[in-house]
C-alpha positions in Angstrom: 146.0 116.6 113.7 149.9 116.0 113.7 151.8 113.1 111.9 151.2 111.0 114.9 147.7 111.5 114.9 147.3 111.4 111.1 150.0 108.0 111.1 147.1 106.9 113.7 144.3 107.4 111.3 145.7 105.5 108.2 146.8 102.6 110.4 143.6 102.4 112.8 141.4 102.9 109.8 143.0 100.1 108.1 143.7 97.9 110.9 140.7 96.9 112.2 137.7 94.2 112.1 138.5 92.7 108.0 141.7 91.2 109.2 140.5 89.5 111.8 137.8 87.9 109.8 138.9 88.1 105.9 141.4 85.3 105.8 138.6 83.2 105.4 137.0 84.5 102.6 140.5 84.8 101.0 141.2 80.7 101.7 137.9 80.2 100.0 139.4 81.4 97.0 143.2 80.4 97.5 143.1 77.0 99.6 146.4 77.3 99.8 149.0 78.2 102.7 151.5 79.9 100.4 148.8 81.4 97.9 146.7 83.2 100.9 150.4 84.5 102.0 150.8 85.6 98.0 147.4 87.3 98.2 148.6 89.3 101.5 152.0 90.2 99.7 150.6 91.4 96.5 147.7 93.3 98.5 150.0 95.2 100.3 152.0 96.0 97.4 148.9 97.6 95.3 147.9 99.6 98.2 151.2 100.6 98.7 151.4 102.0 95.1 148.0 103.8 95.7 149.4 105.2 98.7 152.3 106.7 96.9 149.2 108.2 94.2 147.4 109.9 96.9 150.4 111.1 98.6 151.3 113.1 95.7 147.5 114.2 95.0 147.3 115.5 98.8 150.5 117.2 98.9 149.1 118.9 95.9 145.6 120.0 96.8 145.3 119.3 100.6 141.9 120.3 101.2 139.6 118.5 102.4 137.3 116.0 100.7 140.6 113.9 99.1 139.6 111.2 96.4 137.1 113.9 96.1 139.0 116.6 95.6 141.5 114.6 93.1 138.5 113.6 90.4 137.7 117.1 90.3 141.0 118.6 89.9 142.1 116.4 87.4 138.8 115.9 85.6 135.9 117.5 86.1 133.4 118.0 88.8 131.5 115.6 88.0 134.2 112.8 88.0 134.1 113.8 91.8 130.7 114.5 92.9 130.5 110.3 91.2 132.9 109.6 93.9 130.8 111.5 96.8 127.6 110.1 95.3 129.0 106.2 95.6 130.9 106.8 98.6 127.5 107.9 100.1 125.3 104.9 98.9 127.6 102.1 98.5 131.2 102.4 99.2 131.7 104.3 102.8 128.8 103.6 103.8 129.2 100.0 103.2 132.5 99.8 104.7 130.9 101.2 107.9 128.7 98.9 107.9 130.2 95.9 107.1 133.3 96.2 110.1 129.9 97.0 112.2 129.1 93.5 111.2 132.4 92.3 112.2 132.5 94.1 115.8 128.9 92.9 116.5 130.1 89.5 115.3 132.6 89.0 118.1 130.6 90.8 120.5 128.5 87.9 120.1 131.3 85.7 121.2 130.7 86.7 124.8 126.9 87.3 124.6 124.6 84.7 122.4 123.3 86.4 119.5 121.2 85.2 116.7 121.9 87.2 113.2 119.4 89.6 114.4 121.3 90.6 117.4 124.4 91.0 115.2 122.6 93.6 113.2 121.6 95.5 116.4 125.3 95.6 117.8 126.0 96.4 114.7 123.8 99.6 114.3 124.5 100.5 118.0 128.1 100.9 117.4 127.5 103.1 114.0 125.6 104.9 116.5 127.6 105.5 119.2 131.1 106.3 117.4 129.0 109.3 115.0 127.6 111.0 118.4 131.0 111.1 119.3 132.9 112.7 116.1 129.7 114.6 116.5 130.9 116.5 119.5 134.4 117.2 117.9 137.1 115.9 115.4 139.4 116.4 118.8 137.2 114.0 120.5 137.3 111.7 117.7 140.8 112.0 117.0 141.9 111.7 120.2 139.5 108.6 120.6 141.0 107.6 117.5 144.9 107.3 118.7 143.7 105.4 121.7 141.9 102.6 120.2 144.9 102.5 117.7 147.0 101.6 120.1 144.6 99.0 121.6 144.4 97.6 118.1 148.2 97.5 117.4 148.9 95.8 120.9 145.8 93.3 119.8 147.6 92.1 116.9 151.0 92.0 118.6 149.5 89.8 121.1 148.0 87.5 118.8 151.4 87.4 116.6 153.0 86.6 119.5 150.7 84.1 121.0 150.8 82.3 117.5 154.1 81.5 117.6 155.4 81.7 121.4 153.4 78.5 121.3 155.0 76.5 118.9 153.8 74.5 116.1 150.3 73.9 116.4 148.9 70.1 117.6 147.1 69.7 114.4 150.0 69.4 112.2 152.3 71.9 109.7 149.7 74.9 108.8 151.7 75.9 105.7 151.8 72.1 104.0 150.9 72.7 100.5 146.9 72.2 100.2 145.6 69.8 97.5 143.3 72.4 95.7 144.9 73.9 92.3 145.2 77.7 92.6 143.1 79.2 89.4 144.1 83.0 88.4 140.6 83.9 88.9 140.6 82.4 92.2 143.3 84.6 93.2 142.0 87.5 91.7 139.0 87.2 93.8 141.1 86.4 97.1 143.1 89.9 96.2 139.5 91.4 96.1 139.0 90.3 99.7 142.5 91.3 101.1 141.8 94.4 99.7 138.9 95.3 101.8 141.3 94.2 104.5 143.8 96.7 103.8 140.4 99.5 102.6 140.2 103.1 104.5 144.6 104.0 103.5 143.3 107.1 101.2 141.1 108.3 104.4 143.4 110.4 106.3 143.3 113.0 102.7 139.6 113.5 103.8 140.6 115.8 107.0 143.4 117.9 105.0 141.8 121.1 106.5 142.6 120.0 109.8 145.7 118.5 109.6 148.7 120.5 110.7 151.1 120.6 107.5 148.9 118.9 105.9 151.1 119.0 102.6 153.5 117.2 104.5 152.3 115.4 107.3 149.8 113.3 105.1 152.1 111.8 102.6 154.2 111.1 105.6 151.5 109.1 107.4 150.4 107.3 104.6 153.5 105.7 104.1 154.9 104.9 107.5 151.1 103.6 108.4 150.4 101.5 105.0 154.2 99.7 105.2 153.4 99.3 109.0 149.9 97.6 108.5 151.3 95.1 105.5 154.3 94.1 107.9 151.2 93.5 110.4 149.4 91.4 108.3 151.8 89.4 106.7 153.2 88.3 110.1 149.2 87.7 111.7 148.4 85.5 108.7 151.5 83.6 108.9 150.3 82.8 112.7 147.0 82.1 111.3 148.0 79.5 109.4 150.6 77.6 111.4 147.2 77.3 113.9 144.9 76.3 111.9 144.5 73.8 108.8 143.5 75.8 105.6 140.2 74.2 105.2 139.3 75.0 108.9 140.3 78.9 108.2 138.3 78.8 105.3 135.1 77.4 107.0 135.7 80.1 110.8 133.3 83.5 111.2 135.9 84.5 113.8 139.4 84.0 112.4 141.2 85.3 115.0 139.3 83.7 118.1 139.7 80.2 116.8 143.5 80.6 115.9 144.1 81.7 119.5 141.8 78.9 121.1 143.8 76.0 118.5 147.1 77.1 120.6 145.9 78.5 123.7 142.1 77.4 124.6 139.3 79.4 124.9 140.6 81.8 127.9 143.3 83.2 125.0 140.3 82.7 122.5 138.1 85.4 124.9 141.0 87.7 125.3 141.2 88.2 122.0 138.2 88.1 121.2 137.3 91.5 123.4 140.5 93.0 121.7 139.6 92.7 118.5 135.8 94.3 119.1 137.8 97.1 120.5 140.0 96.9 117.0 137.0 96.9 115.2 135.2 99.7 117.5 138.9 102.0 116.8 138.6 101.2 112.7 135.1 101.9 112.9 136.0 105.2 114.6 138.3 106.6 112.1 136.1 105.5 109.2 133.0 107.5 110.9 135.2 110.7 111.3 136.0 110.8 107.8 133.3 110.1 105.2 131.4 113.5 106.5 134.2 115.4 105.6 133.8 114.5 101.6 130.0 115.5 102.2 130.9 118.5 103.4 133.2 119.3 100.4 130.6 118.6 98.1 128.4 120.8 99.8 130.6 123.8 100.1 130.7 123.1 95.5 127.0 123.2 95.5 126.6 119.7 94.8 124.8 118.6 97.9 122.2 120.5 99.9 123.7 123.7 102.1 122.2 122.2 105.1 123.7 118.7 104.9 127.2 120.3 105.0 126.3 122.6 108.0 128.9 123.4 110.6 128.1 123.1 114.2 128.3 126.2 115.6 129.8 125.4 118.7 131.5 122.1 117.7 132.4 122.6 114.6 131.7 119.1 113.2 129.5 118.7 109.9 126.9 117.3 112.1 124.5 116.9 109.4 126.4 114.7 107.2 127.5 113.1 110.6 123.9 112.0 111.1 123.0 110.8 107.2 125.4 108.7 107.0 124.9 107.2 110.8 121.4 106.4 108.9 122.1 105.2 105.7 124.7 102.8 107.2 122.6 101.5 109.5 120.2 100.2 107.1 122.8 98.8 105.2 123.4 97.0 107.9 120.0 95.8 108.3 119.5 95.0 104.3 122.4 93.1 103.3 124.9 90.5 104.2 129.1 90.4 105.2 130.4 89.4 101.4 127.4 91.3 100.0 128.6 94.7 101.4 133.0 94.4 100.8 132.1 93.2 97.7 130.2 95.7 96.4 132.7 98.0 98.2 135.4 96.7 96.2 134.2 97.0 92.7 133.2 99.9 93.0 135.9 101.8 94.8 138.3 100.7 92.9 137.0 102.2 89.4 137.2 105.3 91.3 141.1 104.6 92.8 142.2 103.8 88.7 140.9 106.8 87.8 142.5 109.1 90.5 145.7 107.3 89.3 145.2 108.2 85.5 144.1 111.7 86.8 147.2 112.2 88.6 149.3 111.1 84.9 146.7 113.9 83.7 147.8 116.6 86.0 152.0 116.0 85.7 151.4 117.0 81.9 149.5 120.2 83.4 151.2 123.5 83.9 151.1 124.9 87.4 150.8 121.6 89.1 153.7 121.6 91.3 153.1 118.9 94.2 155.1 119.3 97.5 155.9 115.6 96.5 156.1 113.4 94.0 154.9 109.4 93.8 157.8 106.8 93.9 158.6 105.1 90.8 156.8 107.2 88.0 155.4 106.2 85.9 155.3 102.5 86.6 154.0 103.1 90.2 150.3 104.6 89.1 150.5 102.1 85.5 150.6 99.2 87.7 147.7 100.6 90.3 145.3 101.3 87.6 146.0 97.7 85.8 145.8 96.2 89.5 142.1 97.9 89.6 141.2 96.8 86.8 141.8 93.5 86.6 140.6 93.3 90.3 136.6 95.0 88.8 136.6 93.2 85.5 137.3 89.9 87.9 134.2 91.0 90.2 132.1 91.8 87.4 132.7 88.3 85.8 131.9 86.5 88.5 128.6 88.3 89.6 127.3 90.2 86.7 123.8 90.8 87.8 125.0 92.1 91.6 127.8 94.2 90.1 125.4 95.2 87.4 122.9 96.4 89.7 125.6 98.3 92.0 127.2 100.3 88.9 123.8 101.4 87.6 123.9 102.9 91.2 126.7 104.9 90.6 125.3 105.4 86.9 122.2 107.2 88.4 124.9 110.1 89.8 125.2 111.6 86.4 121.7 112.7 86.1 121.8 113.9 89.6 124.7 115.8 88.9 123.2 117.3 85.9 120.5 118.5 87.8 122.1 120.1 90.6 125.1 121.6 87.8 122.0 123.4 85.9 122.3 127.1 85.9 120.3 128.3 89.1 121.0 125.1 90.9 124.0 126.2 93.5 122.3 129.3 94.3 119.2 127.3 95.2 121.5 125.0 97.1 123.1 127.6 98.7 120.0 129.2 100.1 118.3 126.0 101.3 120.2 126.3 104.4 119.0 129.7 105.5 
């Protein structure tokens, strides 16, 4: 993959299904105009300066398996086999699942479904989108670029449908809303535009088959994460001038009834179908990459040879392609929307404070000489890790128990770990292919 291609990835990945469904869940925290526009801002911003961290980390060690890759360079292998372990069970898997949700969601504006029938689109587009990365990362790639570009004319249609129009009928969308604005709330809200904004360290995932990869990736992950918060600021801005706060809060499909306040329910159905194929192109790119840390942790010893097979025709890591098609479609089946993104969030971004403190580790470590260096050191990664922090200690505080029970997942990786890191263990690991 080229910068186009790569520039693709980090915007399609992040651009997808959660922004055309998440500025409800953010209102329900912020129900306020100008706060739910704050949430967006400062969203941006903190993925922005975790862009900038993994720029420098993949310009450094551009092999594939990224956030991977980091924790184990600048900590030990097991700080990254922790990663691959929670990506697997919780994190990737659950953002896979949840924009699954999402897609079959407004599939099931054109064709009546129950939630059961959600849960089958759901599975069936997991499904379809790993069978083809299966046949080829130039296949998936190339699908990749093309539903980018559907997704990026998507939300320039909707932007400009928004406000060709005029002011909405219903009255000034940004009025100030009655509600106070607690700093709790807000923390929560940033939670959820994070998940909107989730998938912007992917593209470090393919480094092995990315052309340049020392430079191209840095590259794309700046042009595509400033290009997606310009996106978003302007789509929520049009969200709100069409709808009242407290109708946002309460809509499943954000961007369907936005488009139907201004244009009725022929521009609700047209974008409708362009965001399912938004959410089809995130999905896409988010499919392509998990496989790729599996495959890493298998070529360590830290994951059955076998799962982290090579085709030998296609040369895909079909294996891992297939486990997590699986695991994410009963996580689909198992749990709600807000169940998976949260869990998705407080957990992910333990992992993104500690690739920032990582990469503080590795300046103060001799030979480390990345082709470039973060913006803005070292404010830039100080400010990520107490943005992720304050974002998980928020999470945890208000759902102990849930959190509880999802960090005791991760928890369970050490054993693991220990196990397979026992002296005869790769070797065994090694063989099990054969």
């Amino acid at each position: 993959m080229g910068l186009p291609h790569a520039t693709a990835l980090v915007a399609g990945t992040i651009i997808g299904a959660a922004i055309f469904v998440q500025p409800s869940e953010i209102s329900r925290h912020v129900p306020s105009a100008w706060g739910t526009l704050l949430v967006w801002l400062l969203s941006g911003a903190l993925t922005l300066c975790g862009a900038l961290v993994c720029a420098e980390l993949a310009s450094a060690f551009p092999r594939t398996g990224g956030v991977y890759v980091f924790l184990r360079e600048s900590f030990s292998p097991a700080a990254g086999f922790l990663w691959g372990w929670a990506m697997f069970w919780s994190m990737h898997s659950g953002i896979i699942a949840a924009i699954a949700v999402v897609f079959g969601r407004y599939v099931g504006y054109f064709v009546p479904l129950g939630g059961a029938g959600i849960r089958v689109v759901a599975a069936a587009g997991i499904l379809i989108l790993s069978a083809v990365n299966y046949a080829g990362v130039r296949q998936g790639s190339n699908l990749q670029a093309l539903l980018t570009l559907v997704k990026v004319i998507a939300v320039v249609i909707l932007i400009v449908l928004l406000f060709a129009l005029g002011p909405p009928a219903r009255g000034p969308g940004l009025a100030p809303a009655s509600p106070q604005v607690t700093v709790g709330g807000l923390v929560l809200a940033l939670s959820a535009g994070l998940f909107a904004f989730g998938g912007w360290h992917m593209v470090t995932y393919t480094a092995e088959e990315t052309r340049h990869p020392e430079r191209t990736i840095p590259r794309a992950l700046l042009i595509g994460t400033l290009a997606v918060t310009a996106c978003y600021l302007a789509l929520n801005l049009g969200y709100l001038r069409a709808l009242p706060v407290e109708q946002l809060t309460e809509s499943s499909r954000v961007a369907a009834d936005a488009a139907q306040a201004v244009a009725g329910p022929r521009a609700a159905a047209t974008v409708s179908a362009l965001v399912v194929v938004s959410s089809f192109g995130a999905l896409s790119g988010i499919v392509l990459a998990g496989p790729r840390v599996y495959l890493a942790m298998a070529q360590d010893g830290l994951m059955f040879r076998w799962a982290g097979a090579i085709h030998p025709v296609r040369a895909t890591p079909h294996r891992a392609i297939l486990l997590q098609a699986l695991w994410s479609c009963v996580l689909v089946a198992t749990d709600t929307y807000r169940g998976l993104f949260t869990r998705v969030i407080y957990t992910e971004w333990i992992f993104f404070a500690l690739m920032a403190a990582g990469m503080m580790r590795l300046r103060r470590r001799a030979g480390y000489s990345p082709a470039c260096r973060a913006w803005g050191y070292p404010v830039t990664p100080l400010l990520f890790i107490a943005g992720s922090l304050v974002i998980v200690g928020q999470q945890v505080a208000a759902n102990p128990l849930g959190c509880a029970a999802g960090l005791l997942l991760v928890a369970a990786g050490l054993p693991v770990y220990a196990w397979w890191a026992r002296p005869g263990a790769r070797k065994g690991a090694a063989g099990a292919g054969h």
